[in-house]
C-alpha positions in Angstrom: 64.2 51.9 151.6 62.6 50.1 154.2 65.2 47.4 154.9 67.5 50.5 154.6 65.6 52.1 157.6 65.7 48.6 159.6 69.2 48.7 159.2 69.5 52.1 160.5 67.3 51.3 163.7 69.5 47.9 164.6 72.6 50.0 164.6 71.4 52.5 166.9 70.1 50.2 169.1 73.3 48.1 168.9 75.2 51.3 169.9 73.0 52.0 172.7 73.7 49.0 174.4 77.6 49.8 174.9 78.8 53.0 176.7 79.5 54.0 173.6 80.1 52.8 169.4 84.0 54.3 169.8 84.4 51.4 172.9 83.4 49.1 170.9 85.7 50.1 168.0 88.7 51.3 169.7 92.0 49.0 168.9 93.4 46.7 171.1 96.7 44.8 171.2 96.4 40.9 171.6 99.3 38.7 173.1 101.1 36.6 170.1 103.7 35.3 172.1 104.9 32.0 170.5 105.6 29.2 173.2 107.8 26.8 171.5 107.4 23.2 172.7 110.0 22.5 174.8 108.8 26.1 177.2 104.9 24.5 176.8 105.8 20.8 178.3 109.4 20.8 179.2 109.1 16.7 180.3 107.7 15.8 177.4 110.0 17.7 175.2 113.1 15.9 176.9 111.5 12.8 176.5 110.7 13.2 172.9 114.3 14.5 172.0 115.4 11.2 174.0 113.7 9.3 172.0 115.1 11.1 168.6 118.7 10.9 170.1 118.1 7.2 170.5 116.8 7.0 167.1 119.7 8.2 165.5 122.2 6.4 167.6 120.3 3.1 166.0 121.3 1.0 163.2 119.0 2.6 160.1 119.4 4.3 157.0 120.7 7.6 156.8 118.3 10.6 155.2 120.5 14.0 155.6 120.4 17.3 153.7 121.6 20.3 152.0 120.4 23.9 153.6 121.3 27.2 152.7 121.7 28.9 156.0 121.7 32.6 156.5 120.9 34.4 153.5 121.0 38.1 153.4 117.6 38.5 153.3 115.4 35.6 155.2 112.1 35.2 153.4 110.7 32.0 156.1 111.3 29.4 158.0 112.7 27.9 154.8 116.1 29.5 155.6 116.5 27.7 159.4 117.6 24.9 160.3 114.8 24.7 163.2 112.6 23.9 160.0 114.1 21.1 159.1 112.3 17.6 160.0 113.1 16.4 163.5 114.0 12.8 162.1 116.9 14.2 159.9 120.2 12.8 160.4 122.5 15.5 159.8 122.6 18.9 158.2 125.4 20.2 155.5 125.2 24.1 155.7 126.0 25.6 152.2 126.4 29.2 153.5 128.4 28.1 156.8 131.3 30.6 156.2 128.7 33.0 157.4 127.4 31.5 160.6 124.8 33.9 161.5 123.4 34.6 165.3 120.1 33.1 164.6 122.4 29.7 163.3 123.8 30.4 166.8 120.3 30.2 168.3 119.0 26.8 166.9 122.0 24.8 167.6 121.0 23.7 171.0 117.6 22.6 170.0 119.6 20.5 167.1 121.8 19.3 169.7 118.7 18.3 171.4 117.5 16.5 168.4 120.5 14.6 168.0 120.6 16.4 164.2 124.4 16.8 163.4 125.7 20.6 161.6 128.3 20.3 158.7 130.1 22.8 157.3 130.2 22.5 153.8 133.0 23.5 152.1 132.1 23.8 148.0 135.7 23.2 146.8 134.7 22.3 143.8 133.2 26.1 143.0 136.5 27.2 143.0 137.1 25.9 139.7 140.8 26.9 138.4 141.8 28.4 141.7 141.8 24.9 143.2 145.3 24.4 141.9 145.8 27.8 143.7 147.2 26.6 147.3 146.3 30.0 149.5 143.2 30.1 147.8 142.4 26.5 148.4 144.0 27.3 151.9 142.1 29.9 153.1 139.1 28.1 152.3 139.7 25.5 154.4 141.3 27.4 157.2 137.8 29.3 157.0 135.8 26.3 157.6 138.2 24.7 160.2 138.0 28.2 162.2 134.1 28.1 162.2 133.5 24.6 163.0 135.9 25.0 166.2 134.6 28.2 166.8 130.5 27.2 167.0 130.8 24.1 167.5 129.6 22.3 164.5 130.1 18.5 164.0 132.3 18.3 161.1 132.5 18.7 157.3 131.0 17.7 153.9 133.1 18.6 150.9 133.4 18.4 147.4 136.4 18.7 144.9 137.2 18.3 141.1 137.7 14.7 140.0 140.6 16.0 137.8 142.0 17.8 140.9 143.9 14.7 142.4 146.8 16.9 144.2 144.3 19.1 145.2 141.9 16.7 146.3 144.5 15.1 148.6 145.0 18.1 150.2 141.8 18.8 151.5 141.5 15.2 152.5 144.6 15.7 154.6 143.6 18.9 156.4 140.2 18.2 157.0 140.6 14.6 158.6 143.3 16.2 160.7 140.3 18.8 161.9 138.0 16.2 162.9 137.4 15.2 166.0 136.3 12.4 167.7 132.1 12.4 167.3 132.5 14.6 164.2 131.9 13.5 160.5 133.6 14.3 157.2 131.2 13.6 154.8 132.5 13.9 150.6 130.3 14.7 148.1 130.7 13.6 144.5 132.3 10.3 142.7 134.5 8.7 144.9 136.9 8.4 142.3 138.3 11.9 142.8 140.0 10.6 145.7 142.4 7.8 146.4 141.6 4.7 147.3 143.2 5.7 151.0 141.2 8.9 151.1 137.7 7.0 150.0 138.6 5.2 153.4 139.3 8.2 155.4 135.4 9.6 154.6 132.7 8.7 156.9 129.8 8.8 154.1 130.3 9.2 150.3 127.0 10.7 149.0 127.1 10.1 145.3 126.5 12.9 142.4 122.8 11.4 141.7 120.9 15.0 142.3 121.0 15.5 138.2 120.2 11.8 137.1 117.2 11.3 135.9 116.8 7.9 135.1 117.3 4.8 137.7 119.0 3.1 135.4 122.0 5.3 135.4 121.3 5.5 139.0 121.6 2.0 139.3 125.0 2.0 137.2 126.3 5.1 139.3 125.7 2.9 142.6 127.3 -0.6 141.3 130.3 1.5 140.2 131.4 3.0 143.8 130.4 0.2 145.4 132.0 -2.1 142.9 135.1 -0.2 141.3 135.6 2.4 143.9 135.1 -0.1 146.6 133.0 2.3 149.2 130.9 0.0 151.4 127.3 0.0 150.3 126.2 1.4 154.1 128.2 4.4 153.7 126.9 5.3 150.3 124.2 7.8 150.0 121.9 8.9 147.0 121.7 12.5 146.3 118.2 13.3 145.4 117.1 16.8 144.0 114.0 17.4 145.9 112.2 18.8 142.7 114.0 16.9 140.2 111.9 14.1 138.3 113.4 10.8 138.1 112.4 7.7 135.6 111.6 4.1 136.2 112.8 1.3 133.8 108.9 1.9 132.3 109.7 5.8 131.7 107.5 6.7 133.9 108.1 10.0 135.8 108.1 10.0 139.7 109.5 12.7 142.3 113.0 12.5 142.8 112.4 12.7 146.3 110.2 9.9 146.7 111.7 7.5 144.1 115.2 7.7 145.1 114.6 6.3 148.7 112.9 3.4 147.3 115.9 2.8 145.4 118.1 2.9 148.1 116.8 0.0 149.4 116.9 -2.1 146.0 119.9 -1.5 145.0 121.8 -2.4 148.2 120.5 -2.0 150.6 122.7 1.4 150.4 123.3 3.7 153.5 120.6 6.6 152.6 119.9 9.5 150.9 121.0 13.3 150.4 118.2 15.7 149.7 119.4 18.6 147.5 118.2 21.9 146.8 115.5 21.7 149.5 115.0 25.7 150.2 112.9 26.7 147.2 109.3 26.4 147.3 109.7 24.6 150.5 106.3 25.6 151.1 105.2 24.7 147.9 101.3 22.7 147.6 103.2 19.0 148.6 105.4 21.0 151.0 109.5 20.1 150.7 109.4 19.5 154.5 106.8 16.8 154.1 108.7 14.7 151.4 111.6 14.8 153.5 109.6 13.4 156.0 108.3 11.5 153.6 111.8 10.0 152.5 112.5 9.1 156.1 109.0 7.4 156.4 109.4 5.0 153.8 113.8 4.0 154.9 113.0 3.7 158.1 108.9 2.9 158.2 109.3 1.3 162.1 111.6 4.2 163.7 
């Protein structure tokens, strides 16, 4: 009881020394205006983004990704491509078809970054309705629309490797929507297209994401290289950024971590591809830091 009374006493006393206990309780709004970098220290914004364009205008190896832009309902930063590491080479947007105003809104600063924006048209998840020409049509008419429309800086694609008519005639209209500057990247084996087309593609990122061991990696790698004769700098390894992947020991590592290392023995190849990058990219490692991570340990002096 007497602590209760102390109490008591200290609060009145407290009270007393404000006009009143309500002032001292009464809400009050607090600025939280976020100043992004570039509006805190515009110099050394543009002289970091220099330095970044430079980067990427250097001979080193390639780390790019797979985002899925603009979902219908945005749960975090996950879901922009302002979240995405500076260093990254190039985006491929897996929900481009519905270039959304806040897209609109980050591609200067990408610009500013250097980081190139791909459409990426999935023809493979048509399935039968490949062989269907308007359907396969209005596909790519769709993507050719919205990358001259916004301004994006090319293509990645996929297609079925039994597809070959089909697959010929994506590789036809898209490398006739390219511009100079602009990429057409295809994702898969490289033996779904011709030998001419496999020339025609600036980057080939091989169908890795769902290997699990290096050794079949390894084998994957030898044959485009080898058979489908793509040029080790313009392959790239396709990692799925939760995925585990195997050594020749069986010992697990992170897909993510363990495929960039392989780049480098089993080429050196051109880079890698992460995959499925917006879940959990908060998670307790943090997707945004292996990525970073991945470009740390290709290019460990940039």
């Amino acid at each position: 009881m007497k602590n209760f009374r102390i109490l008591s006493l200290f609060a009145v006393l407290l009270c007393a020394g404000f006009s009143s206990c309500s002032d001292w309780t009464e809400t009050e709004s607090v600025g939280t205006t976020v100043r992004q970098p570039w509006e805190q220290d515009p110099a050394l914004w543009e002289e970091y983004t220099a330095a970044l364009r430079a980067y990427k205008q250097s001979e080193h190896f390639i780390v790019c990704a797979r985002l899925f832009n603009s979902p219908d309902v945005a749960f975090s930063e996950q879901d922009f491509m302002r979240c995405l590491p500076d260093s990254l080479d190039f985006v491929m947007l897996e929900n481009a078809a519905n270039f959304s105003d806040f897209d609109r809104e980050d591609m200067p600063v990408m610009r500013q970054k250097g980081t190139r924006v791909l459409y990426r048209v999935d023809c493979a998840a048509l399935g039968a309705d490949l062989a269907d020409e308007a359907k396969l049509g209005a596909l790519l008419d769709r993507a050719v629309a919205v990358v001259h429309t916004e301004g994006l800086d090319g293509f990645s694609f996929t297609t079925d490797p039994l597809a070959s008519a089909a697959s010929a005639a994506i590789v036809a209209k898209l490398t006739g929507a390219v511009s100079e500057g602009q990429l057409l990247v295809f994702e898969g084996n490289p033996l779904s297209l011709t030998a001419d087309d496999r020339a025609r593609v600036d980057y080939v990122v091989l169908n890795t994401e769902r290997t699990q061991h290096v050794q079949e990696v390894r084998l994957m790698a030898l044959n485009a290289t080898g058979f489908a004769g793509i040029e080790p700098g313009r392959l790239l390894l396709a990692a799925d950024i939760k995925g585990p992947l195997y050594n020749e020991d069986r010992v697990e590592f992170s897909a993510a971590d363990e495929m960039p290392r392989r780049v480098i023995e089993f080429g050196p190849l051109g880079g890698v591809s992460m995959v499925n990058i917006g879940p959990d990219y908060y998670n307790s490692d943090m997707n945004f830091r292996m990525i970073r991570r991945a470009i740390q340990t290709l290019n460990p002096a940039k």
